[in-house]
C-alpha positions in Angstrom: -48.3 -1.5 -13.2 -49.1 -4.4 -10.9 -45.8 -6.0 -9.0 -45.0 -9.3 -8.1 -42.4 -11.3 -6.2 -43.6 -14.7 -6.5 -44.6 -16.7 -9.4 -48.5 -16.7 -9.3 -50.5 -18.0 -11.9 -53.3 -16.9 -11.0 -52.6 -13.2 -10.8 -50.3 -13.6 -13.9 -53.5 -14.8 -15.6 -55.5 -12.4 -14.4 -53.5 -9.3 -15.7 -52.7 -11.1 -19.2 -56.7 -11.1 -19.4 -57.2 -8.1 -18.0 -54.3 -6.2 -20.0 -52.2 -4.7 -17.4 -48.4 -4.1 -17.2 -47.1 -6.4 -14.7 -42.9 -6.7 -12.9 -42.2 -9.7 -11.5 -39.4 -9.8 -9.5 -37.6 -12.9 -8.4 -34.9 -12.8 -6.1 -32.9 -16.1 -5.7 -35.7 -18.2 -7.2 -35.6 -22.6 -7.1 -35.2 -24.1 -10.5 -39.3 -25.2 -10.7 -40.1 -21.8 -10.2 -38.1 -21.0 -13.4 -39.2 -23.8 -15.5 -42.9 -22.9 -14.6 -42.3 -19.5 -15.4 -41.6 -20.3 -18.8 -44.2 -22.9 -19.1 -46.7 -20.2 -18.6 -45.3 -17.3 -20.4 -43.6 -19.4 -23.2 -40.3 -18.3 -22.5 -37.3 -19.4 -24.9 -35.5 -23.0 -23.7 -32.5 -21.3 -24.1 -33.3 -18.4 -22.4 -34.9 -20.2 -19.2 -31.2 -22.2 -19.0 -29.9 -19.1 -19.0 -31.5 -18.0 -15.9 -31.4 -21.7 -14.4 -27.3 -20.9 -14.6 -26.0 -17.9 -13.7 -22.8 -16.6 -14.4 -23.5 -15.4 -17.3 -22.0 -12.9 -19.8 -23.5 -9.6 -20.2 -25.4 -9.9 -23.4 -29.2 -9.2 -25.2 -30.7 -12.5 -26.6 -33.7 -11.6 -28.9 -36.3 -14.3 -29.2 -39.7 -14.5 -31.3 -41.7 -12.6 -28.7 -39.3 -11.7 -25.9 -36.3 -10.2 -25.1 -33.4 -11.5 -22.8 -30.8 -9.4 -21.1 -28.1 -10.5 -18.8 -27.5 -7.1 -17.2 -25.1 -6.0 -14.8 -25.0 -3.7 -11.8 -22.6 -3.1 -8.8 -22.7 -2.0 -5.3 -19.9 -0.9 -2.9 -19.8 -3.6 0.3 -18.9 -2.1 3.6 -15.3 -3.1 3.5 -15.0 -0.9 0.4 -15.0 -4.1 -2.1 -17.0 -4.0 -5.1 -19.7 -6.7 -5.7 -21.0 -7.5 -9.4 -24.8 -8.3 -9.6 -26.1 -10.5 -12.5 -30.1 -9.4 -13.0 -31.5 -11.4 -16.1 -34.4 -8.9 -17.5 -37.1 -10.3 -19.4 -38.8 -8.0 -21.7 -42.0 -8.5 -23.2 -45.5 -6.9 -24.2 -47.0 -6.1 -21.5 -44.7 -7.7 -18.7 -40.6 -7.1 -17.2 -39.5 -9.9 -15.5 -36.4 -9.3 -13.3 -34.2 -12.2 -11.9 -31.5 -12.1 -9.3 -29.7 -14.9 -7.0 -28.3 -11.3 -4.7 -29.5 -8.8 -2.8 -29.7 -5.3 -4.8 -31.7 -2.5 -2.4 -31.9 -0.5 -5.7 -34.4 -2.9 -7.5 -36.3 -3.3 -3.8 -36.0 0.8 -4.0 -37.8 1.0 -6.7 -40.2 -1.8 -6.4 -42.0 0.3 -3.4 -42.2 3.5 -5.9 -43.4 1.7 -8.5 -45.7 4.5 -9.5 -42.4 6.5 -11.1 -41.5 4.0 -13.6 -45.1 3.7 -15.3 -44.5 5.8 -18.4 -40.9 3.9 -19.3 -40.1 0.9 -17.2 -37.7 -0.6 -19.1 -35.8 2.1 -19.6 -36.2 2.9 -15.9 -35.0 -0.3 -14.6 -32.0 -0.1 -17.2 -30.9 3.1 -16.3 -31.3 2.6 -12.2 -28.8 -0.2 -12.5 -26.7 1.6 -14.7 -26.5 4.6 -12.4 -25.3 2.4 -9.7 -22.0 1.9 -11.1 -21.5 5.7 -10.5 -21.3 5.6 -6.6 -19.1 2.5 -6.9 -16.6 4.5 -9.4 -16.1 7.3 -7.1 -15.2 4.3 -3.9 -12.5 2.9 -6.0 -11.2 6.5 -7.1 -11.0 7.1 -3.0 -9.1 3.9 -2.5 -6.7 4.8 -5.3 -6.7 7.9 -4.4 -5.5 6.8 -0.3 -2.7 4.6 -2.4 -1.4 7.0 -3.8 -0.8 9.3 -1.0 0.5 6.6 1.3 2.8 5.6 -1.8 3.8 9.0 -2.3 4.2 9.6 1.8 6.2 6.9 2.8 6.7 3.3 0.6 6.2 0.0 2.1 5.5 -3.9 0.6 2.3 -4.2 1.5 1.6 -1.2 -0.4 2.3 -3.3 -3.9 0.4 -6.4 -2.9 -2.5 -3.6 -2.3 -2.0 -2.3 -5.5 -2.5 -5.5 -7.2 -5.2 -6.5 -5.9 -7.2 -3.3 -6.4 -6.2 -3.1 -10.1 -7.4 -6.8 -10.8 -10.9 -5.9 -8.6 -11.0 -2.9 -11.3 -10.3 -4.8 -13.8 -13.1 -7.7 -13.3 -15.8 -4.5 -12.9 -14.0 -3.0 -16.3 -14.6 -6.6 -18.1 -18.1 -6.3 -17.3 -18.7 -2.7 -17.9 -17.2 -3.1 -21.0 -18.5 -6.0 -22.8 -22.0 -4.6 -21.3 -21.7 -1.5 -23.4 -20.5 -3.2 -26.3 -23.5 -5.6 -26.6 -26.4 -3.0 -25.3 -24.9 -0.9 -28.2 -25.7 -3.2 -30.7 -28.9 -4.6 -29.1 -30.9 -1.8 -28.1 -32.1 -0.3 -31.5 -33.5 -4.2 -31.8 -34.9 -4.1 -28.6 -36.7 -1.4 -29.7 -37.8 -2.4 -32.7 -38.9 -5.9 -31.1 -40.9 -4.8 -28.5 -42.6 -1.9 -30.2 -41.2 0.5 -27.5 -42.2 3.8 -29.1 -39.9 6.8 -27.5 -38.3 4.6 -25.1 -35.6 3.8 -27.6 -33.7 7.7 -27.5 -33.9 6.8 -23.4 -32.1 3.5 -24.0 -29.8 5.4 -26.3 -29.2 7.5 -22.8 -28.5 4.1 -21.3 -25.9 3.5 -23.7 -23.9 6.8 -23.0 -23.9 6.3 -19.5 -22.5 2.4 -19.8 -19.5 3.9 -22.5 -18.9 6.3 -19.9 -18.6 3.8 -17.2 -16.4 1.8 -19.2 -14.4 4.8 -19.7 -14.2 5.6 -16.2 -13.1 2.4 -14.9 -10.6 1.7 -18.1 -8.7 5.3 -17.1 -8.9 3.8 -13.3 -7.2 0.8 -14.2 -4.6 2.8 -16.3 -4.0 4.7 -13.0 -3.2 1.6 -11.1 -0.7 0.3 -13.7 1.1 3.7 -13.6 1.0 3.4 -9.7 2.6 0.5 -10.1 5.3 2.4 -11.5 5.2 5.2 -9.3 6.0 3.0 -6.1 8.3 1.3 -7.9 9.9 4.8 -8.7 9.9 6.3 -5.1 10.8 2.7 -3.3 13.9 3.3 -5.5 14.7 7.3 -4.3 14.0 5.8 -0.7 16.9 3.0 -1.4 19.1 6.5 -3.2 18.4 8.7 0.0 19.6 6.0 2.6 22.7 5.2 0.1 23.3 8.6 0.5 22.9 9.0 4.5 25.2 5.8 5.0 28.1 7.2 2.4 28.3 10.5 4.1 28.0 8.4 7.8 30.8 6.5 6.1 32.9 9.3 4.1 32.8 10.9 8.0 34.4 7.9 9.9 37.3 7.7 6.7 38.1 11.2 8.1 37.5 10.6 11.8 39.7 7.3 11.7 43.0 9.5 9.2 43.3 12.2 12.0 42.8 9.9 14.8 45.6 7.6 13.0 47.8 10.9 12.7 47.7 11.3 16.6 48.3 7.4 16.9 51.6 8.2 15.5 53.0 9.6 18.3 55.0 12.0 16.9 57.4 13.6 19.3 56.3 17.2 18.7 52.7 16.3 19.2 53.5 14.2 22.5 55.3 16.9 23.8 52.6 20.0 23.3 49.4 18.0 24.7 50.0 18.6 28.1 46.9 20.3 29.1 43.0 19.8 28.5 42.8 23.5 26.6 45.6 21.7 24.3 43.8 18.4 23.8 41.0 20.4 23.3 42.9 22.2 20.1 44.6 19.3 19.0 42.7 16.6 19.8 38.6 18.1 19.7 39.6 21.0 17.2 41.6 18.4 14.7 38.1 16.4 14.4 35.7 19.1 14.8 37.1 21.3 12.0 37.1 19.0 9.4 34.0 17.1 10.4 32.2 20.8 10.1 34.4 21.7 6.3 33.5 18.2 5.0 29.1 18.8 6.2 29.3 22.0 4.7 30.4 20.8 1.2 28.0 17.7 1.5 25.1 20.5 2.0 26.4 23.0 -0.5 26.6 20.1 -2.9 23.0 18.9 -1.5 21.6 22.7 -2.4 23.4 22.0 -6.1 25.4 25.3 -5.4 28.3 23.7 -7.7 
């Protein structure tokens, strides 16, 4: 299979004569390249606005001679964010055409082995940016899963703002993932049939597993964010219980403190008249908050220990 990365008439000529396979592969190509592309392949209007516009949903287009899919990958960026990539694949007899306004180093990857995806390119170009969702599925289960400990550890605000944000990122990926399975399920048996693929159609029927599973994935990932949600929500409220707790036994301890010290303040003869020495203040005085302080801690912890 012969590869290109520019539109060349000249070499797209000569392999249309000649009868070879051919990839082109465009990565953030000008409007005129577009429009001559499909001046010399024939391309559908429709189809070439498409590409001229991107932002596009995932969906499979089937024209008189050619096939149009808006496919989507993904790839993890190095703060941990997950970036969508529209390719639009053109599929034909005897040509693949890939388009792309962003990087993706799995279509450059496999470019430079081109030799591997001789026997089934469609399918192999499908199912490498299909695969791709998988390592960016197991970066969001790592952030979720860091949430949730640090939820779990210790709650804080910026904890729910993170939680937010995550689940709508998850969300956006989940829209895609979703709608892409949806309409590569009903497309690829006429995909098949269109471009007289042979046996490639069970391996796009492989395709379509993975993509439910995907969807799958990253619609149970999204559940798990909601019910984080309600799981900081949960322990933000036993945080506010245990510290309403501390400060009613700090405060059921000063009630006591403040009746014995009020006793003394009485100065009742008797008790003015037997504190004469420190060993007595020490009884009277120490002893008279001491003991009680110590009765009253012991019920709170029995009670703590649900011993009655």
């Amino acid at each position: 299979m012969d590869v290109l990365t520019a539109v060349d008439a000249d070499r797209i000529a000569s392999d249309r004569d000649a009868g070879h396979q051919y990839w082109l592969d465009l990565v953030d190509p000008h409007d005129e390249d577009i429009e001559r592309l499909g001046g010399l392949l024939g391309l559908h209007p429709v189809a070439i606005e498409d590409t001229r516009e991107f932002g596009q949903r995932p969906k499979v287009d089937v024209y008189e001679d050619h096939v149009l899919l808006v496919f989507y990958t993904a790839r993890l960026e190095e703060s941990g964010a997950v970036k969508p990539i529209e390719v639009h694949v053109y599929v034909a007899r005897g040509y693949l055409i890939t388009v792309r306004r962003d990087a993706c180093d799995i279509l450059d990857d496999l470019r430079a082995h081109v030799e591997e995806i001789h026997e089934h390119p469609v399918y192999k170009i499908l199912d490498t940016l299909t695969d791709a969702f998988y390592p960016v599925i197991e970066g969001l289960e790592e952030r979720i899963d860091a949430l949730e400990e640090d939820v779990l550890t210790r709650t804080q605000r910026s904890q729910l703002e993170a939680i937010y944000r995550l689940r709508q990122e998850v969300r956006e990926v989940d829209r895609i993932a979703s709608v892409q399975q949806n309409q590569f399920a009903i497309a690829s048996d006429d995909l098949t049939r269109q471009m007289e693929l042979g046996d490639t159609g069970e391996y796009l029927n492989d395709i379509g597993d993975h993509l439910a599973q995907i969807a799958g994935e990253l619609h149970r990932q999204s559940e798990d964010l909601g019910a984080l949600t309600a799981t900081y929500f949960s322990a933000n409220a036993d945080r506010l219980n245990a510290t309403a707790t501390k400060l009613t036994i700090v405060g059921t301890l000063f009630v006591l403190w403040t009746l014995v010290t009020g006793f003394f303040g009485q100065n009742f003869e008797w008790l003015t008249s037997h504190v004469e020495s420190g060993s007595d203040f020490l009884i009277f005085g120490v002893g008279s908050l001491v003991l009680p302080t110590v009765i009253l801690l012991t019920v709170f912890w029995m009670k703590r220990r649900d011993w009655f």
